[in-house]
C-alpha positions as CSV (number, residue, x, y, z in Angstrom):
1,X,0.0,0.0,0.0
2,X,1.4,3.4,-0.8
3,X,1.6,5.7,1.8
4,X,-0.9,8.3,0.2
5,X,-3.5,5.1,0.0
6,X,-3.1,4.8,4.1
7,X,-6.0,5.9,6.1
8,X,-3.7,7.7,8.4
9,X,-2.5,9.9,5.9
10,X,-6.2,10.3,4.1
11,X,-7.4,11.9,7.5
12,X,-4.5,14.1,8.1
13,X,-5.1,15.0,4.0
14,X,-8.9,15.9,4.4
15,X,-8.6,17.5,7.9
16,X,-5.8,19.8,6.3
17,X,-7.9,20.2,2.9
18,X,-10.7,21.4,5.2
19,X,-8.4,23.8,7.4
20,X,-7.5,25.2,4.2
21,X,-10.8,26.5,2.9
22,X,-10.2,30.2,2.8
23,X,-7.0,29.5,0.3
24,X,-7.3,30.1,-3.3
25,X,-7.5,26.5,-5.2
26,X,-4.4,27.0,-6.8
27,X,-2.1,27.7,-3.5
28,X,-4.3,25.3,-1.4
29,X,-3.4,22.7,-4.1
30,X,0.4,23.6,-3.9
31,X,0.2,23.5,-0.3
32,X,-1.0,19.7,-0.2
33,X,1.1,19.0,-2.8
34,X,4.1,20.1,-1.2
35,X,2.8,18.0,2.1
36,X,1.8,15.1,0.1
37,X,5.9,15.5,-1.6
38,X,7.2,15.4,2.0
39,X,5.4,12.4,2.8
40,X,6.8,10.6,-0.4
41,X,10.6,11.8,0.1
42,X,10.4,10.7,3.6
43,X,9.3,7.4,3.1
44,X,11.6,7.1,0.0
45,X,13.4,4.4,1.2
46,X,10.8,2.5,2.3
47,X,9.2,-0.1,-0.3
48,X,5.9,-1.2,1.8
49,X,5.9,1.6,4.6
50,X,3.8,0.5,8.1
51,X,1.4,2.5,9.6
52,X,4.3,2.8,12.8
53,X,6.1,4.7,9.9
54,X,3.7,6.7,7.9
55,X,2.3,7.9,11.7
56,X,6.7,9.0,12.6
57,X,6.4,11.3,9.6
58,X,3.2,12.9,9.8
59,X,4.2,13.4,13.8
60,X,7.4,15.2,12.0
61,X,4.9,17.5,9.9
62,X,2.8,18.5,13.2
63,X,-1.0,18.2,13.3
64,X,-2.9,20.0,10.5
65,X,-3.9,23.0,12.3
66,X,0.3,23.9,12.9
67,X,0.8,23.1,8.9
68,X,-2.6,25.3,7.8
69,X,-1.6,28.1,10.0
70,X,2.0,28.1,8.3
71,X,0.3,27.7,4.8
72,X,-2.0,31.3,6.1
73,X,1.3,32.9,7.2
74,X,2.4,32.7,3.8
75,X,-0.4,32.9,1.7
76,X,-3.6,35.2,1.7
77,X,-7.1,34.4,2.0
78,X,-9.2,34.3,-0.7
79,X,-11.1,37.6,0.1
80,X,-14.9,37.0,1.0
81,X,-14.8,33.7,1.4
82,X,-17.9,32.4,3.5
83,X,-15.5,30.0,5.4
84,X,-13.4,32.8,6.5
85,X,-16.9,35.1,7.5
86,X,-17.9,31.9,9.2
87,X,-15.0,31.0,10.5
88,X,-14.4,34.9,12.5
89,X,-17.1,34.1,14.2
90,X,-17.4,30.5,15.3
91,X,-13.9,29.9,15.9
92,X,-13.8,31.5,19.4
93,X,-13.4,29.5,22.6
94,X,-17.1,30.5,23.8
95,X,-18.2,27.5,20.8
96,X,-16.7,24.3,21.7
97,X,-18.3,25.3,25.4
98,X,-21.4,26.0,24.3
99,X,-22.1,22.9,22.2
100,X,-21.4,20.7,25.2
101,X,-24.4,22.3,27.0
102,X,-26.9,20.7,24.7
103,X,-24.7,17.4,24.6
104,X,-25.3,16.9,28.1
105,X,-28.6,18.2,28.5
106,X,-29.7,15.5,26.1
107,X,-27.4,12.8,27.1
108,X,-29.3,13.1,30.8
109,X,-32.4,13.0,28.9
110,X,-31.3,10.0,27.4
111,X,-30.4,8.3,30.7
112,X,-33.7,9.2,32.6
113,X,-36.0,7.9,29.7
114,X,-33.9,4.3,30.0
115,X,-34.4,4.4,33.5
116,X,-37.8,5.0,33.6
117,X,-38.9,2.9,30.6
118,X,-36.6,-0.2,31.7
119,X,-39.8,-1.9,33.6
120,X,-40.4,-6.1,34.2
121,X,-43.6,-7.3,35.9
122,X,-43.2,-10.2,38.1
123,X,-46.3,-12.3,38.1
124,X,-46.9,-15.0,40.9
125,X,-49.4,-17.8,41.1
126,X,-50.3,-20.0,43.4
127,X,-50.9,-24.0,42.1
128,X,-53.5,-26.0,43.7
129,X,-50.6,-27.6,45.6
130,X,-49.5,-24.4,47.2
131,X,-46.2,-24.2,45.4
132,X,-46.1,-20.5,44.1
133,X,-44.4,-19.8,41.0
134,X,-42.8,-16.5,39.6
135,X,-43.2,-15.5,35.9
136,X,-41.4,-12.3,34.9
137,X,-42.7,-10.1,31.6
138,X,-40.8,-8.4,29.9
139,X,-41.8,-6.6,26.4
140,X,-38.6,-6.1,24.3
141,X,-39.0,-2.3,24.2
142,X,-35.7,-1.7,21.8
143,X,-37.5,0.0,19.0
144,X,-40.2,2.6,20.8
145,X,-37.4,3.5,23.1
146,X,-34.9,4.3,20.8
147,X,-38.0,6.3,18.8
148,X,-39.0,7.6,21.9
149,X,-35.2,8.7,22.8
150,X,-34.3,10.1,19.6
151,X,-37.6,12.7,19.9
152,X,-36.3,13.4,23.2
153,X,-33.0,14.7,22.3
154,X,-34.0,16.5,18.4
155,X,-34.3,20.2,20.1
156,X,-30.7,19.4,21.4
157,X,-29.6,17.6,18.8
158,X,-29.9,20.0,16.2
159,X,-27.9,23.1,17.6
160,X,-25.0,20.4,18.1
161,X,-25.3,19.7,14.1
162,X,-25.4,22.9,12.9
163,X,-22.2,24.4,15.2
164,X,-20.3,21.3,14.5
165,X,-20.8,21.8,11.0
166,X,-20.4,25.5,10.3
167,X,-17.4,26.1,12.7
168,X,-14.1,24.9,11.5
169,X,-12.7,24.1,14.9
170,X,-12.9,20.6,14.3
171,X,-12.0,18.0,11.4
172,X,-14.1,15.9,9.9
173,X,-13.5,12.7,12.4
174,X,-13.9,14.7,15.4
175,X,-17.5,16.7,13.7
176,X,-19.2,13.5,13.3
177,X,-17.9,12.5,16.7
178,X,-19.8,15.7,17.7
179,X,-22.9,14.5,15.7
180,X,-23.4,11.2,16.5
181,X,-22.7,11.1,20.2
182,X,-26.4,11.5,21.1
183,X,-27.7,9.0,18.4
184,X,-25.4,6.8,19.6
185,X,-26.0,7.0,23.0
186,X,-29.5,6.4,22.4
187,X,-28.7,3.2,20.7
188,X,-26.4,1.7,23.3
189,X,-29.6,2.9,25.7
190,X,-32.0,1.5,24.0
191,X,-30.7,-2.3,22.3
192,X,-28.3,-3.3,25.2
193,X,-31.0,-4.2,27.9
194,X,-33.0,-6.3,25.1
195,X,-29.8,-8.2,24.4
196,X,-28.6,-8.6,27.6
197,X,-32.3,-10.0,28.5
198,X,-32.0,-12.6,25.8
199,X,-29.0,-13.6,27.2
200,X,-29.5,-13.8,31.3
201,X,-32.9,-12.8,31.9
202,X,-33.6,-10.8,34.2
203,X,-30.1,-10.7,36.2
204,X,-28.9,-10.1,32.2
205,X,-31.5,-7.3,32.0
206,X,-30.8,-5.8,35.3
207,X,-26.9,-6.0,34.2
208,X,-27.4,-4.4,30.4
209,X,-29.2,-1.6,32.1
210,X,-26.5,-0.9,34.5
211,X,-23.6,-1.1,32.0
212,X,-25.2,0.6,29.3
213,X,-25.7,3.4,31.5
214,X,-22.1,3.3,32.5
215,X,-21.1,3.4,29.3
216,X,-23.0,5.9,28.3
217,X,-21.7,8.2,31.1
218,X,-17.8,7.3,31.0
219,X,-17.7,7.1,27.2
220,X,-19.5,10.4,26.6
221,X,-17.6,12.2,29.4
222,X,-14.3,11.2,27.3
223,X,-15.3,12.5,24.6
224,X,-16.7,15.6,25.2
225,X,-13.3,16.7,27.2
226,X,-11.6,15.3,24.3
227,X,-13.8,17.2,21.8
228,X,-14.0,20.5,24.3
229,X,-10.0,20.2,24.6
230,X,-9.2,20.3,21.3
231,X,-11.7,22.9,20.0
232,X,-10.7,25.4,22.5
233,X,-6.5,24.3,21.4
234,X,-7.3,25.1,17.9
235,X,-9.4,28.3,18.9
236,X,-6.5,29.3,20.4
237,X,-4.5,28.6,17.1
238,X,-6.6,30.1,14.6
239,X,-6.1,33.5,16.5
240,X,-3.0,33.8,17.2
């Protein structure tokens, strides 16, 4: 595999095509052609170069935001652009705080709506013989939960979409880390106690809930200090 065929170096390409918006074509071509030129010369001697390898020189370039802000050091903006009007805006360190707000607001939306909707009946009868038996109910409720959760979160949802989008403090792997938290949340919420039912019953069902919820909480946490982090780094960037 060449190196330019790697996914490593397809990420780093499009995050740096994107951070590069507000470039005329022509020097925003030159640009990640003189990048894409490094990358070749550096793995020169290598015939069939390793992801250990192609990941040693792109750490030697620096992340995409350090190469784009060189590339704007020494060549001007396309004047007008909507990127850059955008950009002046939703580039400050007040947006990667305010997205969160809605992130969380729906993520404990999320978690009460499992917790309330994650019901069993137990059902006892008593034989003519005395002996009283147990039978637990339980409706697999995947599908009108997960409907249930995703109305829940729309109103926050949306504003998450739209600033993710717009602002360019984030590539494209960390904006659709942004946009599908919530959805994905709600899935975890909504399919692991059905599957954890299947498998153990009611201890299962007791244990999906749990977890899922644990999940739900550590994961997201991660990755909205992740996300948070490095929005406010590149803010930082971009402005200085």
């Amino acid at each position: 595999m060449m190196a330019t065929e790697h996914p490593l170096w397809i990420s780093y390409e499009q995050d740096l095509r994107n951070l590069l918006g507000d470039l005329d074509p022509g020097e925003r071509a030159e640009v990640l052609a003189g990048v894409r030129e490094h990358v070749h010369a550096s793995l020169a001697g290598r015939a069939e170069p390793g992801t250990d390898d192609i990941q040693a020189v792109l750490d030697e370039l620096g992340p995409p935001e350090a190469v784009a802000q060189e590339a704007y050091a020494d060549h001007r903006p396309t004047s007008g652009s909507p990127r850059r009007r955008a950009s002046s805006s939703l580039a400050r360190p007040w947006v990667p705080v305010v997205i969160i707000l809605p992130q969380m607001l729906g993520l404990l939306a999320l978690l009460l709506l499992s917790f309330a909707w994650g019901a069993y009946t137990v059902v006892e009868t008593s034989g003519p013989s005395g002996v009283v038996s147990r039978t637990i109910n339980y409706a697999s409720s995947a599908l009108p939960l997960l409907m249930a959760s995703m109305m829940s979160v729309l109103p926050m949802w949306i504003p998450v979409f739209v600033l993710a989008v717009i602002s360019n403090l984030w590539g494209r792997r960390h904006t659709l880390m942004h946009i599908l938290l919530l959805p994905a949340a709600a899935v975890l919420l909504a399919v692991t106690p059905d599957v954890a039912w299947v498998l153990g019953g009611r201890a299962g069902l007791q244990a999906g809930a749990w977890i899922s919820m644990a999940l739900v909480l550590l994961g997201s946490t991660w990755v909205l200090w992740h996300l948070t982090a490095r929005g406010l780094k590149r803010s930082h960037e971009l402005r200085t």
